[in-house]
C-alpha positions, 0 to 999 in steps of 0.5 A: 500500500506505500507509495515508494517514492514518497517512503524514500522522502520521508524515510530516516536512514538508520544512522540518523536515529542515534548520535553515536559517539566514536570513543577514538575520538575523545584522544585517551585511553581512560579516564585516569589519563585525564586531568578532572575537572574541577566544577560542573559544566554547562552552568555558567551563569548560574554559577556567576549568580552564585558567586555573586550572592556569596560575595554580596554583602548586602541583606536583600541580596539572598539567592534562589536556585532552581533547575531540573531535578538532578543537575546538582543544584544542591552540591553546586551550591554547597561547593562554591558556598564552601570555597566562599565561606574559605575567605571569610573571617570566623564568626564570634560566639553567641551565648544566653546568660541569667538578666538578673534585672528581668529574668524572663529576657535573657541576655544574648552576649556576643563573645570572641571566638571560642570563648563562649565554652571557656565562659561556660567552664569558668562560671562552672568552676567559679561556683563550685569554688564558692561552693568551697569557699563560702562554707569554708570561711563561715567555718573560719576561726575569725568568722567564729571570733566576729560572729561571736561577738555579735552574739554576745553583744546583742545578747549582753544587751537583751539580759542587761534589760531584761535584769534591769527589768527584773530589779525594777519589778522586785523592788515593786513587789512583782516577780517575773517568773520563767516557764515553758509557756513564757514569762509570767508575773506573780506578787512578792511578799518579804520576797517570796512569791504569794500563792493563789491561795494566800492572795485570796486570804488577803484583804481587798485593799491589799489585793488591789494594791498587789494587783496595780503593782502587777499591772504596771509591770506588766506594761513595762515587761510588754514595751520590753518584749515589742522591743524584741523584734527590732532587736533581732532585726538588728541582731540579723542586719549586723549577721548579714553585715558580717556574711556580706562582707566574707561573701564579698571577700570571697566572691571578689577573689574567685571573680578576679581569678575568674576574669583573670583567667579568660581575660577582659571582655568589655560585653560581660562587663555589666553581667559581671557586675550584676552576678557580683551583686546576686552571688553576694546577695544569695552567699547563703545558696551555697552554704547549703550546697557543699559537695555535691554528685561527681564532687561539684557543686554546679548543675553540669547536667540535664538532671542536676540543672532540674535538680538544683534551680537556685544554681541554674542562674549561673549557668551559660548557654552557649548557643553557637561556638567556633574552636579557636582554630577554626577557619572561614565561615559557617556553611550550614544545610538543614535538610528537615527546616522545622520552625524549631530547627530554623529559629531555635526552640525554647524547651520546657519540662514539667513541674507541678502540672505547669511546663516552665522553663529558663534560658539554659533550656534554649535550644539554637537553630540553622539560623544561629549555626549559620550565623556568620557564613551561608544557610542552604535551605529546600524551598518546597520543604521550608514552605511545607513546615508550618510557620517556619516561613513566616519565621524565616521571613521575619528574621531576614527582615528584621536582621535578628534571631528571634526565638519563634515557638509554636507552644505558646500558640498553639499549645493547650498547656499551661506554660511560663516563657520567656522571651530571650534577646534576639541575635543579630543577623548576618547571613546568606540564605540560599533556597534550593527548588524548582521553577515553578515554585519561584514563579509561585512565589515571586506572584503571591508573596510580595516579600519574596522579590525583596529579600531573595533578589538574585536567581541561579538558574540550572539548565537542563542541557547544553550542546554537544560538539567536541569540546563539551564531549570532552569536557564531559569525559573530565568531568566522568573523570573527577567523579570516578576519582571522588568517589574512588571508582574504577577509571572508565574506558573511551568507550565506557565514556562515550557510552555515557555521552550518549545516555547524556544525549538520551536523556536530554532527548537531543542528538545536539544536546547533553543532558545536565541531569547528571546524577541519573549519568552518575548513578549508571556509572555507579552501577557500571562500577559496581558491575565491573567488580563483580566481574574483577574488571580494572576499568568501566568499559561501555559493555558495564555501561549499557549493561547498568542501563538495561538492568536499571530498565529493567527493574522498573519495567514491569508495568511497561511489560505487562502493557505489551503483553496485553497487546500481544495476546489481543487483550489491548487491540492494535493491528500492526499489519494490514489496512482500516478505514477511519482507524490509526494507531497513535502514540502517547508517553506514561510517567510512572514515577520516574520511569517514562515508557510508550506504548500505542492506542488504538484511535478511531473516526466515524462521520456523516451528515450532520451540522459541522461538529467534531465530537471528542468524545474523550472531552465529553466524558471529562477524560481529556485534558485542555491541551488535547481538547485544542488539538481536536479544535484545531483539526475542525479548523483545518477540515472546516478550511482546506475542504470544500471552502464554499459550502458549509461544513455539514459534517458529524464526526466522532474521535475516541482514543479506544480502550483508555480509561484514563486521562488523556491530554496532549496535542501530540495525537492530532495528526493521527486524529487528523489522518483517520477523520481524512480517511473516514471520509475519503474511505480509504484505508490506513496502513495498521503498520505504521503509527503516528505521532505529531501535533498540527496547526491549522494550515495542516503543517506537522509539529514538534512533540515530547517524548518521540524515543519512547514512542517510537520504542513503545511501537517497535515493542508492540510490533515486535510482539506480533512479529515484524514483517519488514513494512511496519514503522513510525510517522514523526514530524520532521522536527523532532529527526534531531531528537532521535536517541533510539535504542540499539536494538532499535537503530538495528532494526531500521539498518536490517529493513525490519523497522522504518522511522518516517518524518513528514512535515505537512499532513498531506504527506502523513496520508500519502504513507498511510494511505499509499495513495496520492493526496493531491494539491488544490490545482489552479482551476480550484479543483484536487486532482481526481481519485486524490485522497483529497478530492474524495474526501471532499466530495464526501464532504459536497454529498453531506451538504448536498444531503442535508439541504435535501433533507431540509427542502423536504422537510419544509414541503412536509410542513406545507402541504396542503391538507396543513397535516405538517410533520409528525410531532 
């Protein structure tokens, strides 16, 4: 049924169907002849963006990259942030000490480099020598000797005055009596005390006069005993004297060893001269404290912290410390950017049903570690956690840390918190996602463009000539060194620049998704030594690809399968009116296989409407919908341009149940509505794909390899006869990287890849016979593809106005009977 001139035309030889790479070419034996290349290639501008970021000082100047999954945006990013962060100076340490002023801020206190754990041991030591120290003095001799005449002056004064007191009383007649329950009064006769029955013997007047005697001593003894507290305050003002006074003998000597130790540091001036200030004012703290577990008296761990709350005060947070030797700035990745992982998080532990809290248990985040230096952070991911965002967003604004927790917000509990200083911010924040997301946020977050003001884009692919070959073939070499691999052979790399072409889709083109390359050769590596092989040749190479076909090929063989038992129906021979097989691409995951479907046409007489039925169902997508449109236009202009289109037709993708979407059926579509109408049959042999414009001219699309592949299969499975292949439009003959077996097929005579650029050539194969052009009297040639379908076309116009006459004439008739209802 073909036309063998127009086959010679159209057909694409066998060495046009894959870009083969000649390893004699590339100039080595393997890759350890060659020198590795020391960064990505194809990546220029968006490793000028950056370089540019990196240097940038400025706040707003963040970064986002973006790029195909696999191009190594996240290492590219990492490596040239580390060789930045190299030049930089080392951050100073950040550490959270007690505000003995307002004890729910903390201090945030910048200190030199590693000095923030050198703090954190001095404070340690300090109180556990107190601990020693301050016991030790109120056990001294001298403090013994002040102490006790302190004691023995206030108490000489109270027995002076209470003897005085005493005389006065007995000189009156009254005794003051001491018992268990206190001090009583008694009347004195010739100095002994009357008893109760004695006083009751006596006469009225003398009992009165016992009596008044007793009450006026009575008010003197209580003006003596309200006098008591004041003494004893004084008694306790000149003890607290006297502890103040060794307490700051001996906080000022374990302050000064202290600061002589770490050396002068001007931000802990005033914390210093506010801990002086509580340590002596709390002495007493450590009086109780004496030696405590492994022989300290400081909360040193989580227990003990919990246990000994007085002492927590005087404990130091380090939130971000450098070592002293230490070089360049932070580089810091936080692959999980929860809120409590980007701005730090502020702990709590229970206590009396209530959760409290302080500032030893404040947690650092990205932001603190990366202070200083560089935070690389997932875009999709920062903007899936809740809150963290906003947070994120905020801290950029306002150039400071601030400790954002969800507890208090979201939180059922009861809780104390507290809101620590925030740390100043001096950072660069680079996000890591796709296009897509930045065009998302670019459009509905008006902050975005102010502090993330410069892009890093990744592309997908660059060409391919000698040179980036070459280049190509380095950069497998420093993989292979890295990652300690076996060198790869010439052939073993031009194996791999040919997957590269593969997966860029383009014979002109090498794919940048490189970590799908990488992962070949890692399996190829692997294959090798299993085989005690020295080197990775193009035999591991391809055996790595077909293996990792392989093992998600399952689905794909079960599709063809189920069209070599006739479960799904394609005919891969003979001939059929109104029906062609057309090509579609599924994505399962990262696999991406194609297989064809079974596409069929039915017209007569109607009103100029082509049904897609795949619309009228919800099955088909937009893009699919236009193409079917577009097919209308094209039918509606180029076929009988003087008479309406008095046309119903009909276009389903037989056997799919699920969506269908694309354009790329359209010529397809196109082919078997001509053939309907023409009534002339399509070679089954052959599939198509492509998608059309309104002046019938073919176009390019997507996925044309595995379409071609997912064909070949089909016909494979029920036997190749040497006149079966695939239409493709003639722009997508560059993007041939077919398979081996394939390319064989094709150089054998067993398979044929065909390329039209206009529809009238895709009939022409199909059908076999001429199409025709429009000649200058307005007329297709006779017989033509063309002109048949456009006599169908006048007979439908013809037939509808006839049916039309007629059923006026019904309504007019005479006896007014009109048509049936």
């Amino acid at each position: 049924m073909t036309d063998n001139s127009l086959s010679v035309q159209t057909r694409i030889d066998a060495s046009g169907l894959r870009a083969c790479c000649v390893a004699a070419d590339l100039g080595f034996a393997t890759t350890a002849d060659l020198e590795p290349l020391p960064e990505m290639i194809g990546q220029e501008r968006a490793l000028e963006a950056i370089d540019f970021a990196a240097s940038m000082r400025h706040r707003r100047f963040n970064l986002f990259a973006y790029g195909p999954e696999g191009t190594g945006r996240h290492s590219a990013v990492l490596r040239m942030l580390h060789e930045a962060a190299a030049k930089r100076p080392v951050p100073c340490d950040w550490v959270y000490v007690h505000n003995f002023d307002a004890p729910d801020h903390p201090r945030a206190v910048s200190l030199p480099q590693g000095m923030g754990p050198k703090l954190r041991a001095a404070m340690e030591m300090l109180v556990d020598d107190l601990a020693s120290d301050i016991p030790a003095l109120f056990e001294s001799d001298d403090y013994r000797s002040r102490r006790g005449a302190i004691e023995q002056d206030f108490a000489g004064r109270q027995e002076r005055a209470f003897a005085a007191l005493d005389e006065k009383a007995r000189q009156n007649g009254v005794a003051i009596l001491r018992s268990q329950k206190g001090l009583a009064l008694a009347p004195l006769v010739d100095g002994e005390v009357l008893s109760p029955d004695a006083i009751a013997k006596l006469g009225d007047d003398e009992r009165n006069a016992l009596q008044a005697q007793v009450t006026s001593i009575q008010h003197e003894l209580e003006q003596f005993l309200a006098q008591m507290p004041r003494i004893e305050k004084e008694h306790r003002a000149h003890v607290g004297r006297l502890h103040s006074e060794l307490a700051e003998k001996a906080v000022d000597a374990a302050l000064s060893e202290m600061i002589d130790d770490i050396g002068e540091i001007a931000a802990l001036a005033h914390y210093f001269k506010a801990l002086r200030a509580d340590l002596v004012e709390n002495a007493e703290l450590f009086l109780h404290a004496g030696k405590r577990e492994n022989d300290s008296a400081f909360p040193v761990s989580t227990q003990r912290v919990h246990a000994d709350p007085p002492f927590r005060r005087y404990a130091v947070n380090v939130m971000v410390s450098n070592p002293q030797d230490a070089k360049g700035a932070p580089v810091v990745f936080e692959t999980l950017p929860t809120l409590g992982n980007l701005t730090g998080r502020i702990e709590h532990v229970q206590t009396m049903g209530t959760l409290v809290t302080d500032f030893t248990l404040i947690k650092p985040g990205a932001l603190h570690r990366a202070n200083g230096g560089y935070l690389v952070l997932d875009a999709r991911r920062v903007l899936g956690e809740p809150l963290a965002w906003d947070a994120l967003k905020r801290c950029l604004e306002t150039e400071a840390a601030h400790i954002i927790t969800a507890a208090e917000r979201l939180s059922a509990f009861a809780t104390t918190s507290i809101e620590p200083d925030p740390i100043p911010l001096d950072l660069r924040v680079v996000l890591v996602g796709d296009r897509g997301l930045h065009l998302l946020l670019e459009q509905y977050d008006p902050d975005f463009s102010e502090l993330f003001r410069v892009v890093a884009e990744f592309g997908g692919d660059m060409v391919r000539d000698a040179e980036t070959m070459g280049l190509f073939a380095r950069l497998v070499a420093r993989v292979a060194s890295t990652e300690n691999l076996r060198p790869v052979t010439a052939d073993g790399a031009a194996a791999l620049i040919e997957a590269a072409s593969r997966e860029a889709g383009d014979q002109r083109k090498l794919s940048l998704r490189v970590s799908v390359l990488w992962d070949i050769l890692r399996e190829a590596d692997h294959l090798a030594g299993r085989a005690g092989l020295a080197t990775v040749s193009a035999t591991q190479i391809e055996a790595a690809e077909r293996a990792a076909e392989r093992r998600a090929d399952r689905i794909r063989m079960r599709m063809q399968e189920m069209i070599a038992r006739d479960t799904i129906l394609i005919a891969t021979s003979g001939g059929a009116v109104g029906q062609v097989n057309g090509l579609s691409v599924t994505s399962i995951g990262a696999q991406h296989f194609g297989w064809p479907a079974r596409i069929t046409a039915r017209v007569r007489m109607g009103a100029g409407q082509v049904v897609d039925i795949e619309r009228e169902v919800k099955l088909g997508g937009a893009i699919h919908s236009k193409g079917v449109l577009i097919l209308s236009g094209y039918l509606a202009t180029h076929y009988a341009p003087d008479i309406p289109l008095s046309l119903w037709a009909s276009l389903v993708f037989e056997q799919s149940y699920g969506g269908v979407d694309g354009d790329s059926a359209s010529v397809a579509e196109l082919c078997a509505l001509i053939s309907a109408l023409a009534d002339v049959p399509l070679d089954q042999g052959f599939a198509v794909t492509g998608s059309i414009n309104q002046m019938g001219e073919i176009q390019p699309v997507g996925g044309v390899n595995e379409k071609i592949e997912g064909f070949f299969d089909a016909c494979k499975a029920q036997g190749l006869t040497g006149g079966q292949g695939v239409l493709i439009p003639r722009r997508n003959a560059e993007n041939l990287m077919l398979r081996r077996d394939v390319v064989a097929a094709v150089a054998a005579g067993q398979f044929h890849i065909h390329a039209a650029s206009h529809v009238d050539e895709a009939l022409a194969l199909l059908t076999g016979q001429p199409v025709g052009a429009r000649g200058a009297n307005g007329q297709f040639p006779p017989r033509s593809v063309n002109a048949r379908a456009e006599a169908r076309l006048r007979d439908f116009a013809r037939a509808r106005r006839d049916f039309g006459r007629a059923d006026l004439a019904a309504v007019a008739r005479p006896d007014g009977a009109g048509p049936p209802e």
